[in-house]
C-alpha positions in Angstrom: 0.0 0.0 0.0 1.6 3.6 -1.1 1.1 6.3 1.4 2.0 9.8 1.9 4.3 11.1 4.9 2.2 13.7 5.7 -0.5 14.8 8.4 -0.7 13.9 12.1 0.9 10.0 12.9 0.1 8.9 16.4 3.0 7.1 18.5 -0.5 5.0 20.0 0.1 3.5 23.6 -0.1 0.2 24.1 -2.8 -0.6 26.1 -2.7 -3.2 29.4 -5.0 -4.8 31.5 -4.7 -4.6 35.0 -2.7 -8.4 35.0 -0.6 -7.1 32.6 -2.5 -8.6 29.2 -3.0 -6.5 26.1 -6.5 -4.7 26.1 -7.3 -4.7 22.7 -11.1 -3.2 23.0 -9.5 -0.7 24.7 -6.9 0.0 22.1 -9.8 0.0 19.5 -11.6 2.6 21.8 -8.7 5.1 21.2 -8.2 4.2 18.0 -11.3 4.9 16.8 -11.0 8.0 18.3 -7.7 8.6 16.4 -9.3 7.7 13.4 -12.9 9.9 13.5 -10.5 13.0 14.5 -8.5 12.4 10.8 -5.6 11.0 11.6 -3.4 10.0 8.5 -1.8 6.6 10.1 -0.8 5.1 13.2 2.8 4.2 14.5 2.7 1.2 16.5 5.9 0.1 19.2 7.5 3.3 19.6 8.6 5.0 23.2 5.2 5.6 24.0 4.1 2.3 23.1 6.6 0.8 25.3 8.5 -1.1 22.4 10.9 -2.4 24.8 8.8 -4.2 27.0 6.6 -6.0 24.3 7.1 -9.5 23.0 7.6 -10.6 19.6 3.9 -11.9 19.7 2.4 -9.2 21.2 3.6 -6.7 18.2 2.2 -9.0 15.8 -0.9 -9.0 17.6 -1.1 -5.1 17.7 -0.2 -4.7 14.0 -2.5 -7.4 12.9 -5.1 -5.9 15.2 -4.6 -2.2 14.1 -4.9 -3.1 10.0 -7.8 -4.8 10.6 -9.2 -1.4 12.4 -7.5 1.1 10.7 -10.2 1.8 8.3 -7.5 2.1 5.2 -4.9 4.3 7.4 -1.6 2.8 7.1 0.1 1.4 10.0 3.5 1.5 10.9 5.9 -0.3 12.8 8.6 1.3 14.9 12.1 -0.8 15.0 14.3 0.1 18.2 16.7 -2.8 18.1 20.5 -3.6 19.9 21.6 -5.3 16.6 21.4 -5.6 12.9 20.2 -9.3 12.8 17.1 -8.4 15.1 16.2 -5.7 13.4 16.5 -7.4 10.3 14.0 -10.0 11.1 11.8 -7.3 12.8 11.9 -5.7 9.4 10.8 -9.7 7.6 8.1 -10.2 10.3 6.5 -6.3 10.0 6.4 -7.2 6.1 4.4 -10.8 6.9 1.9 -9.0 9.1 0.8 -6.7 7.0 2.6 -3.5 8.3 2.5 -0.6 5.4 5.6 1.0 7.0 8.3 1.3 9.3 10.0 3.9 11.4 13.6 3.0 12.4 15.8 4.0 14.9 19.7 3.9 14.8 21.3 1.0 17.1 19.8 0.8 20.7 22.4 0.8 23.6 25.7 1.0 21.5 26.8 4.7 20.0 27.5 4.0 16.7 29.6 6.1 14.8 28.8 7.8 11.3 29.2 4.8 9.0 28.2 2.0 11.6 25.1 3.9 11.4 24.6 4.5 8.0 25.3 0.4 7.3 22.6 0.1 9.7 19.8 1.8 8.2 20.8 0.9 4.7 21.4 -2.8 5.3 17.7 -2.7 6.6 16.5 -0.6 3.8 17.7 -3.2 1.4 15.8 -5.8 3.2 12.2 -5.0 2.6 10.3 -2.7 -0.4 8.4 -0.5 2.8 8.7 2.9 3.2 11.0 3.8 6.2 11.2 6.9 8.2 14.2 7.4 10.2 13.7 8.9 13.6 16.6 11.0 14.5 16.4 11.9 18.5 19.9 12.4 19.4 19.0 14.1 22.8 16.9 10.5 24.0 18.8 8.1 21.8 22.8 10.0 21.6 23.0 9.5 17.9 22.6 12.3 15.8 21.5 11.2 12.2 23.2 14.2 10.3 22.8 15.5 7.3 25.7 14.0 5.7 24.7 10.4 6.6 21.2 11.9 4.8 23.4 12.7 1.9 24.6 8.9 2.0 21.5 7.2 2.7 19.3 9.5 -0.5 20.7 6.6 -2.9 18.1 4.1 -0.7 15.0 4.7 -2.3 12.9 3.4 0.3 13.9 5.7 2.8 11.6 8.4 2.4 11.3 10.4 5.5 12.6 11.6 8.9 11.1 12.1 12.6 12.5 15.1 13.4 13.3 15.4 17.1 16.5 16.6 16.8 15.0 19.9 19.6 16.7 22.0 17.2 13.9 23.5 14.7 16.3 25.0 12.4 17.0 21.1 11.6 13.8 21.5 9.2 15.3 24.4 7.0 18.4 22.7 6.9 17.1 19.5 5.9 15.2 21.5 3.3 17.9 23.3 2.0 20.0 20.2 1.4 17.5 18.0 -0.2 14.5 19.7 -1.1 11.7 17.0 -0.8 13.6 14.1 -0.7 12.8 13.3 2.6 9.3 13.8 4.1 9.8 16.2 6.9 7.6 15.1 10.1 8.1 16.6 13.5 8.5 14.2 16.4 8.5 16.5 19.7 4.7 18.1 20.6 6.0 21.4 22.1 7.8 22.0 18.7 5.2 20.6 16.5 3.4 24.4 15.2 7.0 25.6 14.8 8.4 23.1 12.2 4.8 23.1 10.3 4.9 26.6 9.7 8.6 26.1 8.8 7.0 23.3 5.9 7.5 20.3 7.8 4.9 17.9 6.0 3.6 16.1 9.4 3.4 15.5 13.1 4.3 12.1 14.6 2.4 13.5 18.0 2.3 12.2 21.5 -0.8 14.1 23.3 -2.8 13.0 20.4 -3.3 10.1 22.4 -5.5 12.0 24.4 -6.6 15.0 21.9 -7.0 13.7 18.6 -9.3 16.4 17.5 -7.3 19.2 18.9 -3.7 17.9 17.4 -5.1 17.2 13.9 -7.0 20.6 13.9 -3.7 22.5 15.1 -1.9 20.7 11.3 -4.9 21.3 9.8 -5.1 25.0 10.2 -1.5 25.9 9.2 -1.2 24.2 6.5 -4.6 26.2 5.6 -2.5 29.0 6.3 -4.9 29.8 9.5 -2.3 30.6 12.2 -4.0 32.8 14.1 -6.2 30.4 14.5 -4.0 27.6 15.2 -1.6 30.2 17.6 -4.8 30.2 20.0 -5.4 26.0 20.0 -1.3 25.8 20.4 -1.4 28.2 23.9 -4.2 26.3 25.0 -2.4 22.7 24.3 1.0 23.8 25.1 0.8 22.9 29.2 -0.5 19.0 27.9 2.2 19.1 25.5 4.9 19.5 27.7 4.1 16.0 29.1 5.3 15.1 26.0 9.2 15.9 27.2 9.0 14.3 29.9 11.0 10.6 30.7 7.6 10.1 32.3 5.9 10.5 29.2 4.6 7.0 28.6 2.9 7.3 32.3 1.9 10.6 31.9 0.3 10.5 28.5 -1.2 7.5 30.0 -2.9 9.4 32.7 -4.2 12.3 30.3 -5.9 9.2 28.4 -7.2 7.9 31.3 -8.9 11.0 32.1 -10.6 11.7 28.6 -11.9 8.0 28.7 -9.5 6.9 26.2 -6.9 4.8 27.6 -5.6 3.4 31.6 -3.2 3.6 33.8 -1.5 0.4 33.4 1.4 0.6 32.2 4.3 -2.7 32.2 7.1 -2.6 34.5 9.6 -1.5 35.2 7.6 1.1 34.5 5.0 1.8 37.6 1.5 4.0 37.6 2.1 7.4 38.6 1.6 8.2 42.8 1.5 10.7 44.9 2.4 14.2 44.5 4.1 13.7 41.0 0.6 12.1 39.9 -1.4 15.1 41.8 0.7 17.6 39.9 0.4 16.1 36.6 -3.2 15.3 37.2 -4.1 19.1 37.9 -2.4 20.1 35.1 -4.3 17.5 32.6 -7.6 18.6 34.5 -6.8 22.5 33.8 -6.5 21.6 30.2 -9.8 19.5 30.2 -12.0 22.3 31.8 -10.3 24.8 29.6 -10.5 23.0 26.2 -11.9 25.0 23.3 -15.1 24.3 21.3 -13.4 23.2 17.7 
């Protein structure tokens, strides 16, 4: 299936039950929500979907789950993996189960250097015919994906976009200058997400969107309508949820917000535990303030 790399992409949680089993109607609850708001696809097995702690099973049985209720959106899988040969047969089995995409991240654990890296991604680009986008988060991951190892990695056809979380949002005129559209352009950190539309990113791999489908796909929506005041106004209102975003909470916080707005639970797997306390009284007041406040759109 051909897709475009543009629009708002949810990194979707992965939804537990309380003992620690997948909770797939509840999944289907939010994505349904994802889906009525406009969404353009859905990345599965990412940091919020708490990649690390899934089995090989249980991604299958998210990706086979989400195309079957993805009414036609594409759905993509995220690769975070220590070596080559994993990722490798991540790549085969995303193919067999029906995956339209995947989103890949440089070697987990070990820093590669510049053409460690660049053997990575292309040795798994030459692996399968889907569309990758490369997601380049040096600040969480400590390897930057620069624009000379872009330069390298253009002759790979199938590697068509880039996650841009780089924090730096001059990272999106650069890119631009160096390769004009080769690379779909999609911003991958909430509180910078207006910012690197308005500077022609082409989409929004969003976090809060978990939470506020209608809101995050409205915000793309009205810039690249040209309707910034308009999307200036929904930003200020969204900008104290999308800071939970930035967070090395986020998966527990994000989790919260979607507990609140009856799309999502707590339960998240260790080592990872449920918020407590005064840290989840904090972030609670602060997802409550949003609620109350939240604009008619």
């Amino acid at each position: 299936m051909a897709f475009e790399w543009k629009g708002v992409f949810p990194a979707l949680t992965t939804k537990f039950t309380a003992d620690d089993q997948l909770d797939l109607d509840l999944f289907a609850v939010n994505l349904r929500a994802q889906l009525d708001a406009g969404v353009s696809g859905i990345i599965l097995g990412g940091t919020l979907g708490e990649a690390s702690v899934l089995t090989v099973a249980e991604k299958e049985q998210l990706v086979r789950f989400a195309i079957e209720h993805s009414q036609g959106r594409p759905v993509v899988l995220n690769i975070a993996e220590g070596s080559t040969k994993v990722a490798l047969e991540q790549a085969k089995l995303a193919r067999e189960w029906g995956a339209q995409g995947l989103m890949l991240l440089p070697p987990m654990r070990y820093k590669s250097d510049h053409r460690e890296t660049v053997t990575y991604f292309r040795t798994i680009a030459d692996s399968t015919d889907l569309p990758i986008m490369i997601y380049n988060n040096p600040v969480d991951y400590k390897i930057e994906v620069t624009i000379a190892m872009f330069e390298e990695m253009a002759a790979s056809a199938n590697i068509t976009a880039v996650k841009e979380s780089t924090r730096d949002v001059t990272n999106v005129t650069r890119m631009r200058n160096a390769f004009g559209d080769r690379y779909k352009l999609l911003c991958g950190v909430d509180t910078l997400a207006m910012e690197e539309l308005v500077l022609g990113a082409d989409g929004w791999v969003a976090g809060l969107v978990c939470a506020f489908p209608r809101e995050t796909v409205k915000i793309y929506e009205w810039v690249k309508a040209g309707k910034i005041e308009e999307a200036t106004k929904l930003y200020r209102w969204f900008m104290p949820l999308l800071e939970l975003d930035i967070h090395p909470k986020l998966v527990q916080y994000i989790k919260l917000a979607e507990a609140e707005v009856g799309l999502g639970s707590e339960h998240v797997r260790p080592p990872r535990l449920t918020l407590v306390g005064e840290e989840r009284a904090r972030v609670l007041q602060i997802i409550k303030a949003g609620v109350a406040a939240r604009p008619g759109i």
